[in-house]
GUDO-693929 format. One record per residue: x, y, z of N, C-alpha, C in turn; residue in three letters. Coordinates in steps of 0.2 Angstrom, whole numbers, plus 5000, padded with zeros to 4 digits. Layout:
BEGIN
{n.X = X | n.Y = Y | n.Z = Z | ca.X = X | ca.Y = Y | ca.Z = Z | c.X = X | c.Y = Y | c.Z = Z | rest = ALA}
...
***
This chain:
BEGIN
{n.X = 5035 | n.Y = 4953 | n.Z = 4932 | ca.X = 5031 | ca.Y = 4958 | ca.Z = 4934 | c.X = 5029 | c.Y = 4956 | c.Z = 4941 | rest = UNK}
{n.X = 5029 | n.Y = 4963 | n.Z = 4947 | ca.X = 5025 | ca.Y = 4960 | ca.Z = 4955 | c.X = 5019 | c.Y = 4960 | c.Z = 4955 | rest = UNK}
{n.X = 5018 | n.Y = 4954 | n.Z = 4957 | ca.X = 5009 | ca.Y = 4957 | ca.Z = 4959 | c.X = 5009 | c.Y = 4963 | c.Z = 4965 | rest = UNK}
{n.X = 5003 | n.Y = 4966 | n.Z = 4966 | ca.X = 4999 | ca.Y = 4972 | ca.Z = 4967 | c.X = 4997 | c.Y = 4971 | c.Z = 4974 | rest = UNK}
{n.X = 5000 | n.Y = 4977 | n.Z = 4982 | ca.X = 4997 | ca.Y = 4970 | ca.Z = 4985 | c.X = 4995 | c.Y = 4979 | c.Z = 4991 | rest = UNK}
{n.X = 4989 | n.Y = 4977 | n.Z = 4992 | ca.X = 4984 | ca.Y = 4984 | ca.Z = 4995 | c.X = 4985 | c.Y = 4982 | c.Z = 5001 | rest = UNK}
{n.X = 4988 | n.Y = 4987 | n.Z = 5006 | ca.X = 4988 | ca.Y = 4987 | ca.Z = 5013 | c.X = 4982 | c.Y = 4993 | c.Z = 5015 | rest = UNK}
{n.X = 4979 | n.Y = 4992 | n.Z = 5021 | ca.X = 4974 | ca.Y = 4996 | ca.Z = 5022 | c.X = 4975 | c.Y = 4997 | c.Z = 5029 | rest = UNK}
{n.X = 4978 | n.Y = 5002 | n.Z = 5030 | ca.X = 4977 | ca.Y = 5005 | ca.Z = 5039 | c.X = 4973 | c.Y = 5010 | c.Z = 5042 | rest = UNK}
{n.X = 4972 | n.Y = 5007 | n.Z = 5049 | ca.X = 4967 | ca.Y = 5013 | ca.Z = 5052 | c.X = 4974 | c.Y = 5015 | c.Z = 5057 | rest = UNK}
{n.X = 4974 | n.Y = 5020 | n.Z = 5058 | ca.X = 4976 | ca.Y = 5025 | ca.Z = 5066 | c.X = 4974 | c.Y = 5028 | c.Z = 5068 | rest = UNK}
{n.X = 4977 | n.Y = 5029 | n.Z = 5072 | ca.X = 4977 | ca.Y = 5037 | ca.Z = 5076 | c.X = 4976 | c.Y = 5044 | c.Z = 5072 | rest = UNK}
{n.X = 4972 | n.Y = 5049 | n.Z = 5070 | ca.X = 4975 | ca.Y = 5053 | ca.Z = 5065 | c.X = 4980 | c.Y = 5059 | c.Z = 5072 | rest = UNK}
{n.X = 4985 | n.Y = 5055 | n.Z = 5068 | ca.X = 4991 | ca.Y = 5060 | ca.Z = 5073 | c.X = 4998 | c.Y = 5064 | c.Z = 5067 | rest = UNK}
{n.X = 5000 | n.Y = 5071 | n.Z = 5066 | ca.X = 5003 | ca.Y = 5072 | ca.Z = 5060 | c.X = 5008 | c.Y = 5069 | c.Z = 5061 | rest = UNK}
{n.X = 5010 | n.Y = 5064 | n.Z = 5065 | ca.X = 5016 | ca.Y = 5059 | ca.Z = 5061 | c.X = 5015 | c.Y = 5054 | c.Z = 5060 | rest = UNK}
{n.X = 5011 | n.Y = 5050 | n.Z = 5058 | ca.X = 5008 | ca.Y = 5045 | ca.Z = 5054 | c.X = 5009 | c.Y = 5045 | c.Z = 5048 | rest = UNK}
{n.X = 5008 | n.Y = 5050 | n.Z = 5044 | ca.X = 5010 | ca.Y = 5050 | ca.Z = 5037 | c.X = 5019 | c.Y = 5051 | c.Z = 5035 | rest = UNK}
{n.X = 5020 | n.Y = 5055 | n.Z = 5039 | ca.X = 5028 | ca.Y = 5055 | ca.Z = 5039 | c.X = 5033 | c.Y = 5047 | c.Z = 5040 | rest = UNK}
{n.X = 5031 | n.Y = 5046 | n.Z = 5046 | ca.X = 5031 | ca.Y = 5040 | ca.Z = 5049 | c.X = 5031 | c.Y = 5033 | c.Z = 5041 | rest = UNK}
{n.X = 5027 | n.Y = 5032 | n.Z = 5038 | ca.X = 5023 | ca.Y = 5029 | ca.Z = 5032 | c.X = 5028 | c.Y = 5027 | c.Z = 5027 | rest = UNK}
{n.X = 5029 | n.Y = 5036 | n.Z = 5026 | ca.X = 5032 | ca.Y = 5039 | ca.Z = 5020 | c.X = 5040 | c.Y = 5036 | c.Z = 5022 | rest = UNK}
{n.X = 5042 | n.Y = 5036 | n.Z = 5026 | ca.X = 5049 | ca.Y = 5035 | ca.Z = 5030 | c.X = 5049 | c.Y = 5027 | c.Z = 5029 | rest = UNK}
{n.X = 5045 | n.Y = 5022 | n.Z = 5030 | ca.X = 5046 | ca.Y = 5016 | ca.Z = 5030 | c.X = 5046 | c.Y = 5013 | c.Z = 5025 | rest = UNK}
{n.X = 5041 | n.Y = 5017 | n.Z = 5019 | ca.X = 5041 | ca.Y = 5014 | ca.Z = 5011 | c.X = 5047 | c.Y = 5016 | c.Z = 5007 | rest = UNK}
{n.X = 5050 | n.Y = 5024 | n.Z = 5008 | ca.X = 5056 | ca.Y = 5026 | ca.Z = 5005 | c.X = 5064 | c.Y = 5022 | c.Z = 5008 | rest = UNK}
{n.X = 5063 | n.Y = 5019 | n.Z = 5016 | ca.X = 5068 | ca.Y = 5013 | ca.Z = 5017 | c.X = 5070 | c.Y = 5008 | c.Z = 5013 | rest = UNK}
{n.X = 5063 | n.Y = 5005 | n.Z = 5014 | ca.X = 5060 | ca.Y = 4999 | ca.Z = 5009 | c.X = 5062 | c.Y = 4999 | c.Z = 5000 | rest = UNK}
{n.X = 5062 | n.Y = 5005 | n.Z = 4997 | ca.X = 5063 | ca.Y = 5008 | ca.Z = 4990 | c.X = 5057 | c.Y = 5004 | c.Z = 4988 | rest = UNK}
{n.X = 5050 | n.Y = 5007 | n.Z = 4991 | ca.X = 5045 | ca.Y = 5005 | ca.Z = 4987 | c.X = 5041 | c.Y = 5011 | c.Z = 4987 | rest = UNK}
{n.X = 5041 | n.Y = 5014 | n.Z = 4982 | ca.X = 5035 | ca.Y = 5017 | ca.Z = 4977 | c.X = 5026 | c.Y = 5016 | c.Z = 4978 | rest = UNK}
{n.X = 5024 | n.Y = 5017 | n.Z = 4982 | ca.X = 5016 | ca.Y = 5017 | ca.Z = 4981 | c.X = 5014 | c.Y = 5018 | c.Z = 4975 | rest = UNK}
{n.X = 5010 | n.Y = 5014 | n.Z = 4973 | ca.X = 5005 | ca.Y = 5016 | ca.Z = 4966 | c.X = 5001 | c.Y = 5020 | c.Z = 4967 | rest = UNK}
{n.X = 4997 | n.Y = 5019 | n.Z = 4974 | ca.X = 4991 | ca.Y = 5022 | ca.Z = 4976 | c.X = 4994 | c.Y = 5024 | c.Z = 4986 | rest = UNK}
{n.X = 4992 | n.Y = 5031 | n.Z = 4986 | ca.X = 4991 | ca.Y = 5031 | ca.Z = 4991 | c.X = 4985 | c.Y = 5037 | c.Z = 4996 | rest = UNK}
{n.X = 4981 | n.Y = 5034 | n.Z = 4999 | ca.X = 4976 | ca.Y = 5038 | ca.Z = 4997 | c.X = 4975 | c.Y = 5037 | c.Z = 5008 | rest = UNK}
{n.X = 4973 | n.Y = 5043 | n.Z = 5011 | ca.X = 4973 | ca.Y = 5046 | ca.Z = 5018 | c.X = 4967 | c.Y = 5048 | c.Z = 5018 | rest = UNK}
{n.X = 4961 | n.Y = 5047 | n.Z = 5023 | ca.X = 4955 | ca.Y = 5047 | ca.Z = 5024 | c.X = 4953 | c.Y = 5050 | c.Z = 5031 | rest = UNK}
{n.X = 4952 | n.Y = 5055 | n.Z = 5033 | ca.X = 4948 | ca.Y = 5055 | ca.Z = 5040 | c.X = 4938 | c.Y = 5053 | c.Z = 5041 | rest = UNK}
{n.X = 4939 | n.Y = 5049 | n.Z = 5047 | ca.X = 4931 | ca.Y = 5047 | ca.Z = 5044 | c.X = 4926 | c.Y = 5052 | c.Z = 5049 | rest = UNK}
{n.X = 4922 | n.Y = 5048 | n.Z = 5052 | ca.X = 4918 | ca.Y = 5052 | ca.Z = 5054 | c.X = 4919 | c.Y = 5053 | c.Z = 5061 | rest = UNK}
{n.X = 4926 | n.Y = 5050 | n.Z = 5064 | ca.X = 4928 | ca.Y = 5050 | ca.Z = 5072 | c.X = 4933 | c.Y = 5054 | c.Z = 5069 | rest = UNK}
{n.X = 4935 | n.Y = 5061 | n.Z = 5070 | ca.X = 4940 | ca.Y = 5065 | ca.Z = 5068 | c.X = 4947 | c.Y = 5061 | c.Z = 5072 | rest = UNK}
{n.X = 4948 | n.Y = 5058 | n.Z = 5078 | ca.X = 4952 | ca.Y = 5055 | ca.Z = 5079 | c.X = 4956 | c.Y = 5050 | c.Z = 5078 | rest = UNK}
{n.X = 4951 | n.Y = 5047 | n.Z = 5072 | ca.X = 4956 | ca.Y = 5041 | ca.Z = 5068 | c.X = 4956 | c.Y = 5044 | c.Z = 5061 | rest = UNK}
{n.X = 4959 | n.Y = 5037 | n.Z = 5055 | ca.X = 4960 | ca.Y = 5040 | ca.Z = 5050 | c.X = 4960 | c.Y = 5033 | c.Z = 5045 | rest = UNK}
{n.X = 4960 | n.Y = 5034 | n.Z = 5040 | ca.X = 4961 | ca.Y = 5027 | ca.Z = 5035 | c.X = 4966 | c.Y = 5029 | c.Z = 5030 | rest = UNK}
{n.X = 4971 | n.Y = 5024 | n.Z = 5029 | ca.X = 4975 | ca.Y = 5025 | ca.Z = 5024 | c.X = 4978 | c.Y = 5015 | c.Z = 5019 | rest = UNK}
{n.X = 4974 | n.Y = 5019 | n.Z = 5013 | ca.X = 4976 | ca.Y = 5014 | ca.Z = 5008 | c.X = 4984 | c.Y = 5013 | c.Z = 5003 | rest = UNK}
{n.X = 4986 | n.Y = 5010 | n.Z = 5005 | ca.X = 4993 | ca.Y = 5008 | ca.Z = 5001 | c.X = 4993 | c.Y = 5003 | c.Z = 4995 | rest = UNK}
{n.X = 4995 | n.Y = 5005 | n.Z = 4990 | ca.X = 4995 | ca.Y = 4999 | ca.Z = 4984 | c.X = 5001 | c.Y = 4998 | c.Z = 4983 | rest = UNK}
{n.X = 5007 | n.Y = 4993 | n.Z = 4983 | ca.X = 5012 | ca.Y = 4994 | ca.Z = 4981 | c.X = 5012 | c.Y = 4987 | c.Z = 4976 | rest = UNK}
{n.X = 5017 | n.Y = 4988 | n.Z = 4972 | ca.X = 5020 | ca.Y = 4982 | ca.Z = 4967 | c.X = 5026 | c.Y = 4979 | c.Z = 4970 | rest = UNK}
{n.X = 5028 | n.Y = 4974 | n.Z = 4972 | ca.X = 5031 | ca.Y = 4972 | ca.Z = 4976 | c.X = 5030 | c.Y = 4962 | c.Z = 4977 | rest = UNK}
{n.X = 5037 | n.Y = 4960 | n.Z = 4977 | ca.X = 5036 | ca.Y = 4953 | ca.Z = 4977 | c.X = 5032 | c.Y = 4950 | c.Z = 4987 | rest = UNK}
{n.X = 5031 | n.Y = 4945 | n.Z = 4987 | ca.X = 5026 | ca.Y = 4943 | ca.Z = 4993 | c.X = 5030 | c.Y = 4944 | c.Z = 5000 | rest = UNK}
{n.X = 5038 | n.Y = 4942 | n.Z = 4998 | ca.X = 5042 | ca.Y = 4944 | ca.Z = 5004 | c.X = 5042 | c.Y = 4951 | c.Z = 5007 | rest = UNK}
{n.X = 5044 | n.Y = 4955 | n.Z = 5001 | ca.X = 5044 | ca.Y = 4962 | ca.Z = 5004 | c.X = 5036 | c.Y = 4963 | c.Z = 5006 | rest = UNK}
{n.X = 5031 | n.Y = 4963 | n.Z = 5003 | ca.X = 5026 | ca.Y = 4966 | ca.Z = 5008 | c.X = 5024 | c.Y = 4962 | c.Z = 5014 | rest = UNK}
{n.X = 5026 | n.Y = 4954 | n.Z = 5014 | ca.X = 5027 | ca.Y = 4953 | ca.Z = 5021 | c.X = 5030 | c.Y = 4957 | c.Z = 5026 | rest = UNK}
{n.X = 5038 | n.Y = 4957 | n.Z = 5024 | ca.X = 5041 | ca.Y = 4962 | ca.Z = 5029 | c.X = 5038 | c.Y = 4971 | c.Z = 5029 | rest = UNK}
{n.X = 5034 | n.Y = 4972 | n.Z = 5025 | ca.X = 5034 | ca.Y = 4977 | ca.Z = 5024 | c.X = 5029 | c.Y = 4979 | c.Z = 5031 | rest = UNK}
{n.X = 5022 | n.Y = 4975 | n.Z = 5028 | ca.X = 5016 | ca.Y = 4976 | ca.Z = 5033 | c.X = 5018 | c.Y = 4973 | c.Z = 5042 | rest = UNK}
{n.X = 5025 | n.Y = 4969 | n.Z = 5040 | ca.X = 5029 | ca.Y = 4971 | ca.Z = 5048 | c.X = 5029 | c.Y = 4974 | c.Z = 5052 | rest = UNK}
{n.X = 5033 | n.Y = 4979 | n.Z = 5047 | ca.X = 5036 | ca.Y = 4984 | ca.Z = 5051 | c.X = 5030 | c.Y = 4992 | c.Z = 5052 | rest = UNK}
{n.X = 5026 | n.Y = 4991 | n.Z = 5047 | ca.X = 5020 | ca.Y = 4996 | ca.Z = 5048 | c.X = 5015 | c.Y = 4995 | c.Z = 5054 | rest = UNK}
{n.X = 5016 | n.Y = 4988 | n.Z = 5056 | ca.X = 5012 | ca.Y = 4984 | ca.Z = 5061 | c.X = 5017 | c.Y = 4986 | c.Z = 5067 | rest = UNK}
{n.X = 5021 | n.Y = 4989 | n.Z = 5067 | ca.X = 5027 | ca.Y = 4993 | ca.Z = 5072 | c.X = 5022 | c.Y = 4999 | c.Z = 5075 | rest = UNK}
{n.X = 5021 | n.Y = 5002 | n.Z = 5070 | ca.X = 5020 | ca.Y = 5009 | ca.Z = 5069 | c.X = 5017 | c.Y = 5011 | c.Z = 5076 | rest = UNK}
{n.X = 5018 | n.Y = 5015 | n.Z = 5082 | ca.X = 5011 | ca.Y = 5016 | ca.Z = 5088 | c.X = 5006 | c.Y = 5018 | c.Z = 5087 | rest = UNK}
{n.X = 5005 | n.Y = 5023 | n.Z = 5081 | ca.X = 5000 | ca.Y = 5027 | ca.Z = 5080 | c.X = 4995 | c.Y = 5017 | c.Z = 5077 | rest = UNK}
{n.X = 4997 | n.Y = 5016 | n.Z = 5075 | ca.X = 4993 | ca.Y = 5009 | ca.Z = 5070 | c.X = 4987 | c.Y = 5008 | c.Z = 5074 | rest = UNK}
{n.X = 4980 | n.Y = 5006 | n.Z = 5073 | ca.X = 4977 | ca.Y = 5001 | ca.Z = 5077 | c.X = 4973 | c.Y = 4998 | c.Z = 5073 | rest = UNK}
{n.X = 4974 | n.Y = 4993 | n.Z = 5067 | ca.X = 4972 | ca.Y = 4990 | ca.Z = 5063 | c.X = 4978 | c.Y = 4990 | c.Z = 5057 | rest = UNK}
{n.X = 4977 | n.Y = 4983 | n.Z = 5055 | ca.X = 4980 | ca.Y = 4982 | ca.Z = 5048 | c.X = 4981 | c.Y = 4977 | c.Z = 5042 | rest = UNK}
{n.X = 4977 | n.Y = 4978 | n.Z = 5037 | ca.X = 4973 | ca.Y = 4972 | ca.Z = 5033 | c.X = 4977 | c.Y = 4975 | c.Z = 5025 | rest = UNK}
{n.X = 4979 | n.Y = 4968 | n.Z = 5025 | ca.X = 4984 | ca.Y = 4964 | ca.Z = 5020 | c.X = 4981 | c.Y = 4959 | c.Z = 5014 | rest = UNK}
{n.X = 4980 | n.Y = 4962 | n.Z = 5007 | ca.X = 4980 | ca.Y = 4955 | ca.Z = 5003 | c.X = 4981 | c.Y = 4956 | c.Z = 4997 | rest = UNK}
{n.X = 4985 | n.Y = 4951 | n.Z = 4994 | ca.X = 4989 | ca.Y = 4954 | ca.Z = 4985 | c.X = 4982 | c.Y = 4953 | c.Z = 4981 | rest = UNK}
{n.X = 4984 | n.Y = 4957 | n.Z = 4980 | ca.X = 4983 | ca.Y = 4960 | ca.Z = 4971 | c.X = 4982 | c.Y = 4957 | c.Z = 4963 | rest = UNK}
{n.X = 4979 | n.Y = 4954 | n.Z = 4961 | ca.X = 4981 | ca.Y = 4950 | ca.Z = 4955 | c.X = 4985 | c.Y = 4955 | c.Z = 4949 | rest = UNK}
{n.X = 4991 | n.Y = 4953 | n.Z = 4947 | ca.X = 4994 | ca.Y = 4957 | ca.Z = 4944 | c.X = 4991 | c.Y = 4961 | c.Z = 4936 | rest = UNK}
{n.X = 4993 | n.Y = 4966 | n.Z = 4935 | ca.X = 4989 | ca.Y = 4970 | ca.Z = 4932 | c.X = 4991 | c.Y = 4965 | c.Z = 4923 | rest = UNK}
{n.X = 4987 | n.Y = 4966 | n.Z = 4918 | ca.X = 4991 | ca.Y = 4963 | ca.Z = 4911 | c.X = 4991 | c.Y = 4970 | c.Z = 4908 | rest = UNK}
{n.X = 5000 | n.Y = 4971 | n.Z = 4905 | ca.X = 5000 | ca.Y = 4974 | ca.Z = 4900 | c.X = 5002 | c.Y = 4973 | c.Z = 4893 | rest = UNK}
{n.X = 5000 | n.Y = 4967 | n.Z = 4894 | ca.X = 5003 | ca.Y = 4965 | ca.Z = 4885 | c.X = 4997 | c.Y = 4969 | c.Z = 4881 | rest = UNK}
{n.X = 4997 | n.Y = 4970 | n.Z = 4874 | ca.X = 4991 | ca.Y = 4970 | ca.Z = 4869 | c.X = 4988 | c.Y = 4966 | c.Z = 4867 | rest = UNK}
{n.X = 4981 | n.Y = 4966 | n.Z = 4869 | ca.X = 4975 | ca.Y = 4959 | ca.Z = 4866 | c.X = 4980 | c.Y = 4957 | c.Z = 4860 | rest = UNK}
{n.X = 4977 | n.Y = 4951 | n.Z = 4859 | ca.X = 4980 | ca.Y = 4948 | ca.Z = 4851 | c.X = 4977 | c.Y = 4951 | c.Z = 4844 | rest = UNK}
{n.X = 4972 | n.Y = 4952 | n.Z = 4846 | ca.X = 4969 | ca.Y = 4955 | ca.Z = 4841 | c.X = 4973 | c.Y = 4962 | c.Z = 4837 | rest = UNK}
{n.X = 4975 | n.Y = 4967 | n.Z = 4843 | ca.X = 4980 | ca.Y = 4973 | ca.Z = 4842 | c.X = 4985 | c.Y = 4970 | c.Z = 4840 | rest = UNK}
{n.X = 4990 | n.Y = 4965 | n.Z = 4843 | ca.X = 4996 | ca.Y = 4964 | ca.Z = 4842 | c.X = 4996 | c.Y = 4959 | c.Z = 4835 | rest = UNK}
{n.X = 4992 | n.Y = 4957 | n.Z = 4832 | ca.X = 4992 | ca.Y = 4955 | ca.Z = 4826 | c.X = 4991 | c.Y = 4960 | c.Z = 4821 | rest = UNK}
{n.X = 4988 | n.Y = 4964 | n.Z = 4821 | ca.X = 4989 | ca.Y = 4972 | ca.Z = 4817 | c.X = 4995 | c.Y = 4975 | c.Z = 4818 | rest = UNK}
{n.X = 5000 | n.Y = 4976 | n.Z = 4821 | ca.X = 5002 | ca.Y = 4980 | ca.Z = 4825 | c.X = 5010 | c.Y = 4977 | c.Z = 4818 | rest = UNK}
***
């Protein structure tokens, strides 16, 4: 299983930022778990959260190439401890 690894960016709110985004994870064939786009209280930036499951390489190169992006002006990287989905023992000895 990959650990979970939360990219956090600020930009520009410009409408191709999110295109832009979408274009580099669908590259990449990585799936967002979470992705969540915020304007805050300066209408000309924005915040956008990314959760992917992904082994450390790929979101190295991943947060690379987002770190490309023109629109970008911040970009903050850190894994995730992986989620557990086995069943407590307690379930899986009933079970």
């Amino acid at each position: 299983m990959s650990p979970t690894h939360q990219i956090v960016l600020e930009a520009w709110n410009a409408p191709s930022v999110l295109p832009r985004i979408a274009l580099v994870l669908s590259r990449r064939r990585l799936t967002p778990g979470k992705l969540e786009f915020r304007v805050g209280a300066d209408p000309d930036r924005c915040r956008i959260e990314i959760s992917v499951a992904c082994n450390a390489e790929a979101a190295h190169r991943l947060c690379a190439q987002l770190a490309r992006l023109a629109e970008l002006t911040r970009l903050d990287h850190r894994a995730l401890a992986p989620a557990l989905h086995a069943a407590p023992a307690a379930e899986a000895s009933a079970a």
